[in-house]
C-alpha positions as CSV (number, residue, x, y, z in Angstrom):
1,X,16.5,-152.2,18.2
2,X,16.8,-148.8,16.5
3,X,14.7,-150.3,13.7
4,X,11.8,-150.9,15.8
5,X,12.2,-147.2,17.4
6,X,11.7,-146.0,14.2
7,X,8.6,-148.6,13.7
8,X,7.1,-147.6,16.3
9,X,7.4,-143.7,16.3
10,X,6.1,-144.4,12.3
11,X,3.3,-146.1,13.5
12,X,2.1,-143.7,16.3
13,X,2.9,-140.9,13.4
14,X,0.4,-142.4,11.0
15,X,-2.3,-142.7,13.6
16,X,-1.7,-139.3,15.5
17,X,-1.4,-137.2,12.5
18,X,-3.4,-138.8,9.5
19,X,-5.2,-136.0,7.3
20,X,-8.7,-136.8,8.5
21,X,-11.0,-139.6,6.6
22,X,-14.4,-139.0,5.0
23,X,-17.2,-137.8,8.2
24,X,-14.7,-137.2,11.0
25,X,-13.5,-133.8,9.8
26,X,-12.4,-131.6,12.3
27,X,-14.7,-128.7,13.2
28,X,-14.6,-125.3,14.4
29,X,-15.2,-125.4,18.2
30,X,-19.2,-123.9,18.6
31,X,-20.0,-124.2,22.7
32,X,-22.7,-121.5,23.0
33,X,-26.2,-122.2,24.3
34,X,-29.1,-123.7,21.8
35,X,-31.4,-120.9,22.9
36,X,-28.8,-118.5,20.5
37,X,-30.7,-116.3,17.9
38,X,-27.5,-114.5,16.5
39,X,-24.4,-115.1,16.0
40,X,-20.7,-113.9,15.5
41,X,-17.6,-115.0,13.6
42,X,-14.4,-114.4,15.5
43,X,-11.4,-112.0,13.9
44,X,-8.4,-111.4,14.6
45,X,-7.6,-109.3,17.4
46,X,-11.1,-109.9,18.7
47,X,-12.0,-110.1,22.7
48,X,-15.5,-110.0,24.3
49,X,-15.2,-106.7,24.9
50,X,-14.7,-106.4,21.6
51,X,-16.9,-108.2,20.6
52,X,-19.6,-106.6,22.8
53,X,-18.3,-103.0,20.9
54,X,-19.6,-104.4,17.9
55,X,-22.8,-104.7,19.1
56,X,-23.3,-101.3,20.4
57,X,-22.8,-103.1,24.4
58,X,-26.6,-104.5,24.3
59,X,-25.4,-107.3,26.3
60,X,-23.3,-107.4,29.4
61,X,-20.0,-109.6,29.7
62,X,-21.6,-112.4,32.2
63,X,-24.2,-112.5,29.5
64,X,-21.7,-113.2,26.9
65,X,-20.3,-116.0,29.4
66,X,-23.3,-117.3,30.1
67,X,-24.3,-117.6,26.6
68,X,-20.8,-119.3,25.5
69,X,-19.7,-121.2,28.6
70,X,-16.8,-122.6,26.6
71,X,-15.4,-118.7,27.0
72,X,-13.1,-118.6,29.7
73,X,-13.7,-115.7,32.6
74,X,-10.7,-113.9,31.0
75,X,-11.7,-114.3,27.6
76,X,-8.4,-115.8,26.6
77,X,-9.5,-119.0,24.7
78,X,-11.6,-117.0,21.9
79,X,-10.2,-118.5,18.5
80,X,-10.2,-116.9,15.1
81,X,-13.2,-118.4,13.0
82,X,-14.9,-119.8,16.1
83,X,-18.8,-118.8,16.3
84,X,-20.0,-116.9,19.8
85,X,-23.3,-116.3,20.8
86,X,-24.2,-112.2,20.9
87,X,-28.5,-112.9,21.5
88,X,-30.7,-115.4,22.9
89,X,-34.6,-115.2,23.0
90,X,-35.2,-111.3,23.0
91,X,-32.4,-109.7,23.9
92,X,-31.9,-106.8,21.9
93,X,-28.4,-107.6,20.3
94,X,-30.3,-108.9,17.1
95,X,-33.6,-108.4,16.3
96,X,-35.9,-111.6,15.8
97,X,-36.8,-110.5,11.9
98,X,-33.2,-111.7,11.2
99,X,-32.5,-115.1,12.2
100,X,-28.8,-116.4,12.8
101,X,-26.2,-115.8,11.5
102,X,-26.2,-112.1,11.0
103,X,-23.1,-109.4,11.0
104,X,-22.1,-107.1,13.6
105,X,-24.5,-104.1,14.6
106,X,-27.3,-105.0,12.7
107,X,-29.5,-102.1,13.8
108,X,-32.1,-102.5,16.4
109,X,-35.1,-101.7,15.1
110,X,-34.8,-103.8,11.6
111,X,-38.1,-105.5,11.0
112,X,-37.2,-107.1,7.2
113,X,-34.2,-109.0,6.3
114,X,-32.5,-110.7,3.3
115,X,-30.5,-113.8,3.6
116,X,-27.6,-113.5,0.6
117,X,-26.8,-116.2,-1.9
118,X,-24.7,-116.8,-4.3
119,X,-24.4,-114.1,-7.4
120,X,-26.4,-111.7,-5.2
121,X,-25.2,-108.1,-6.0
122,X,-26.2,-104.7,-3.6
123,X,-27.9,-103.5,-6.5
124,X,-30.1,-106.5,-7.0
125,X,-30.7,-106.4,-3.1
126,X,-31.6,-102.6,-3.5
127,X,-33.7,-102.8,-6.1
128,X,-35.6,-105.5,-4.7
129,X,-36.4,-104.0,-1.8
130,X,-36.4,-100.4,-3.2
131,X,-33.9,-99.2,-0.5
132,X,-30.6,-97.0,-1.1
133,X,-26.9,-98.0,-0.5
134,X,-26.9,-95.2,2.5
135,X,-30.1,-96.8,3.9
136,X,-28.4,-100.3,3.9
137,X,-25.1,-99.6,5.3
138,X,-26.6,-97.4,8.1
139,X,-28.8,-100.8,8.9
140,X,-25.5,-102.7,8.3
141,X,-22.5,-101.2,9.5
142,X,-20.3,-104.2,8.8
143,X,-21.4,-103.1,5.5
144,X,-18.0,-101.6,3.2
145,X,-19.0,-98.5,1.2
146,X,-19.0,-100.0,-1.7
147,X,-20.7,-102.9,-0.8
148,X,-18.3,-105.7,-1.7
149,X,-17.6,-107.7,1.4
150,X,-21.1,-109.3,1.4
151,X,-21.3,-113.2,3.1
152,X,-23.3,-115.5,1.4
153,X,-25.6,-117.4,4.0
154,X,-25.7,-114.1,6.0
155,X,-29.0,-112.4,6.7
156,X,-28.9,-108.7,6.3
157,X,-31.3,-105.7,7.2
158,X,-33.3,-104.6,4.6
159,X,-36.3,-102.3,6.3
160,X,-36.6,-101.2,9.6
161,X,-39.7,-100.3,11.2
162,X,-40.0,-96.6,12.5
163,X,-39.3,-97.4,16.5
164,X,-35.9,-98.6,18.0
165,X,-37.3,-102.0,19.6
């Protein structure tokens, strides 16, 4: 009798809690709306108000909601690493030169960006598009100063035209 107590919780062990197989690996939770133009990566200690913050408040709260209906009315279910919505169609969180994902307060008016890949450098960036490291972190505040945390796969602004859109 024990034996097959111990059979059986084996058994529901191996199915409940095998390491996933090849094409059913678990992935991050992403329940915002498919008209989203820009995106944000949860961090730790991050709410939506937060989270609106980073984006200068463009957006209201019931817009956050409404663009991430898996959000919860008190914000309480937001999860490190999961991806939220901050734009859809022309709102003015992110501008439409820079298509998703982008970083944090990516500034308002920026009518060029660069999508990063691997081995890219700031000064390569710079050079490229003849702009300065002040002129790219004021465009990119998520930006360190010394311009080491770049993402790879992240578009970044690099010109801005001479009107806040």
């Amino acid at each position: 009798m024990l034996a097959q107590a111990l059979f059986s919780v084996l058994a529901f062990a191996t199915q409940g809690f095998a390491a996933p197989t090849p094409g059913s690996e678990l992935v991050a939770r992403q329940g915002y709306v498919s008209n989203c133009t820009a995106t944000y990566t949860v961090r730790m200690g991050d709410d939506c108000n937060a989270i609106r913050d980073d984006f200068g408040d463009v957006f209201s709260l019931a817009d956050f909601y409404s663009w991430n209906p898996e959000v919860n009315s008190l914000c309480s279910n937001l999860a490190i690493g999961q991806v939220v919505c901050v734009a859809v169609g022309n709102s003015t969180s992110a501008p439409p030169a820079c298509p998703v994902p982008v970083k944090p307060g990516l500034i308002g008016n920026c009518d060029d960006c660069y999508k990063v890949v691997s081995g890219d450098s700031c000064s390569a960036i710079f050079a490229t598009n003849n702009i300065t490291l002040t002129e790219f972190r004021a465009w990119n505040p998520d930006v360190n100063s010394g311009c080491t945390n770049l993402e790879v796969d992240y578009n970044y602004c690099v010109g801005v035209s001479q009107t806040i859109a």
